[in-house]
C-alpha positions, -999 to +999 in steps of 0.1 A: +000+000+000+012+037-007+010+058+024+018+092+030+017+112+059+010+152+061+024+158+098+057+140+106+067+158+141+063+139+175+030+117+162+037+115+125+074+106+125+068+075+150+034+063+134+050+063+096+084+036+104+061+008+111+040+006+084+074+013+063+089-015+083+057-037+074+068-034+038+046-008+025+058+021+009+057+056+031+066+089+018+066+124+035+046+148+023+071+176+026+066+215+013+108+214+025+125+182+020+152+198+036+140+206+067+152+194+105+117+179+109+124+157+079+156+152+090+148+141+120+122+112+106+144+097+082+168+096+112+145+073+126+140+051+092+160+068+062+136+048+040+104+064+042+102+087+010+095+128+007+082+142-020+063+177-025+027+172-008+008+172-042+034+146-054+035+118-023-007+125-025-010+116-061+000+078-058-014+074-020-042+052-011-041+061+026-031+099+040-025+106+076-031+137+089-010+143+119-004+176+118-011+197+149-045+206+146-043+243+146-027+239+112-052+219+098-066+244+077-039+258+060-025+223+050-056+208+042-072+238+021-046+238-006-052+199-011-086+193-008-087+185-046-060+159-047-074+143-013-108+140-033-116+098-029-088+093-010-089+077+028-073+102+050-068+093+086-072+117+114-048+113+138-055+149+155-069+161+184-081+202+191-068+200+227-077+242+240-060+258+269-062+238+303-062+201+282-103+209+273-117+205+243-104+230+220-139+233+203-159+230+235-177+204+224-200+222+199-184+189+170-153+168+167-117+177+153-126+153+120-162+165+118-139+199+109-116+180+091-141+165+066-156+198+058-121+210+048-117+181+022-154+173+016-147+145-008-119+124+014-129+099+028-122+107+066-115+078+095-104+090+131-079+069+142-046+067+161-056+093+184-065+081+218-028+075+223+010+095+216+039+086+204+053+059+227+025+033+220+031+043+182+066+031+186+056-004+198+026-018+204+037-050+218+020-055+252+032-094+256+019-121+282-019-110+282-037-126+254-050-094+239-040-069+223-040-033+228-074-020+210-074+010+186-104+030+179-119+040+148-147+059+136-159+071+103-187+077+076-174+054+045-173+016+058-150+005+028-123+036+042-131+021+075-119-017+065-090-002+049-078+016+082-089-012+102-065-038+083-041-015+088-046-013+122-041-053+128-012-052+106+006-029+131-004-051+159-040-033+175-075-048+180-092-026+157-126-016+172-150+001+155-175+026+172-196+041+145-198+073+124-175+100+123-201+112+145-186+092+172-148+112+163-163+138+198-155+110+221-127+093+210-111+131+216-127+134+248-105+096+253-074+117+241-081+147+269-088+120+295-054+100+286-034+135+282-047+146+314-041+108+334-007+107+315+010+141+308-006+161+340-012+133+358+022+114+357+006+076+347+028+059+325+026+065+289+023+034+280-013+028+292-033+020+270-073+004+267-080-027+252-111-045+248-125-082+265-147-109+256-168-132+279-158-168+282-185-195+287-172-222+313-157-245+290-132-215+279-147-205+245-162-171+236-200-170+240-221-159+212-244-131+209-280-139+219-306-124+202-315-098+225-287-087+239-247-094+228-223-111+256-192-091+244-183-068+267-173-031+257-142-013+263-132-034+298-098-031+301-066-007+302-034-021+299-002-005+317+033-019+310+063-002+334+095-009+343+104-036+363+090-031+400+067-003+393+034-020+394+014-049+411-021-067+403-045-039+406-083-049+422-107-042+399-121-004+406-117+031+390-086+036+367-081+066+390-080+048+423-059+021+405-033+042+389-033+061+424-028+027+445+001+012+419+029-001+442+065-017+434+062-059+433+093-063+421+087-086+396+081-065+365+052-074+355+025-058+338-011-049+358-043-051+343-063-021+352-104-027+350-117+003+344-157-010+333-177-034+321-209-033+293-229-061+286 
């Protein structure tokens, strides 16, 4: 698959070497080639491509934006005609003074987005996170994988992303419309806010549980009601001796009551459960 990426600072730069490392074929959209943010992301794999923006578009089946989103406008504007049928991933968030919601709530970052480049197909994902689960995804020894959200308007944009997603090693989950987009950036604020004001580690991450029956296999939906659970679980992986087995109860409390074990292990934090 051709990729290119329009944003490739602190998120862009770590989200575009795996996929490049995966085999498909990445490429910078950069105004200056030349420049240290460039630099710095082929330091980090010196085979993703750069091109001009209209260039690394024109071949691209899949655009992430990962730009901050104050300059969404002005990079997006420009475009909007060569993004026209393409699947462009919103990895942005409008975070506003004092880690709110940048747009109080009156719509979501890609609801914005989407009227910016009215004929892209727009998916919000990779967003609930930042750059360190980007870098590696592995969380090893729990049967599950970390789960990635997704949302959009165009299900055959959404199956795109969401094979993308398994490729780099996520449970894709998908919530609904782009709609949904208002939430998963309320996720963001509520990770920022545990993570870069609180002081959790930023490797926590959510990821998503089935029901067993008693013999050990996964029960199927009824027809009233299904017996998956929703978004259960939040994964925290720390240095060895920073955590123990956490009771189930509020991620708050749990990331509040975290003591050394010793053992380095990694603590399963339940944080709800929805039948």
């Amino acid at each position: 698959m051709k990729i290119a990426f329009l944003g490739y600072g602190n998120v862009g730069a770590p989200l575009a070497d795996p996929p490049q490392r995966l085999g498909h074929e990445v490429t910078l959209a950069a105004a200056d080639p030349g420049s240290e943010t460039v630099r710095k992301a082929r330091a980090r794999n010196g085979a993703l491509g750069v091109a001009a923006p209209r260039d690394a578009l024109a071949g691209a089946g899949v655009v992430f934006l990962a730009t901050p989103f104050q300059a969404n406008q002005e990079v997006l504007a420009p475009l909007a005609a060569r993004l026209a049928g393409k699947v462009l991933v919103d990895c942005t968030n409008p975070v506003g003074p004092g880690l709110r919601d940048g747009l109080e709530s009156r719509e979501s970052g890609s609801q914005a987005v989407q009227r910016l480049v009215p004929e892209a197909r727009v998916v919000k994902a990779f967003s609930i996170y930042s750059f360190e689960n980007f870098e590696d995804s592995a969380y090893p020894g729990y049967g599950v994988k970390p789960m990635m959200m997704l949302c959009g308007d165009a299900p055959a944009a959404k199956k795109t992303v969401g094979e993308l997603i398994t490729q780099l090693g996520w449970d894709p989950l998908d919530v609904g419309g782009l709609d949904q987009a208002l939430h998963l950036e309320h996720m963001t604020l509520l990770w920022v806010r545990m993570v870069r004001a609180g002081g959790a580690s930023p490797h926590l991450v959510w990821a998503r549980l089935k029901e067993l029956d008693g013999g050990g296999c996964r029960r199927q939906p009824g027809p009233a009601r299904a017996r998956m659970t929703g978004v259960a679980r939040a994964v925290l992986r720390a240095p060895a001796g920073a955590v123990r087995d956490v009771h189930p109860g509020t991620l708050s409390n749990s990331v509040q009551n975290m003591e050394p074990n010793g053992r380095g292990r990694v603590a399963p934090l339940v944080i709800g459960r929805a039948l």
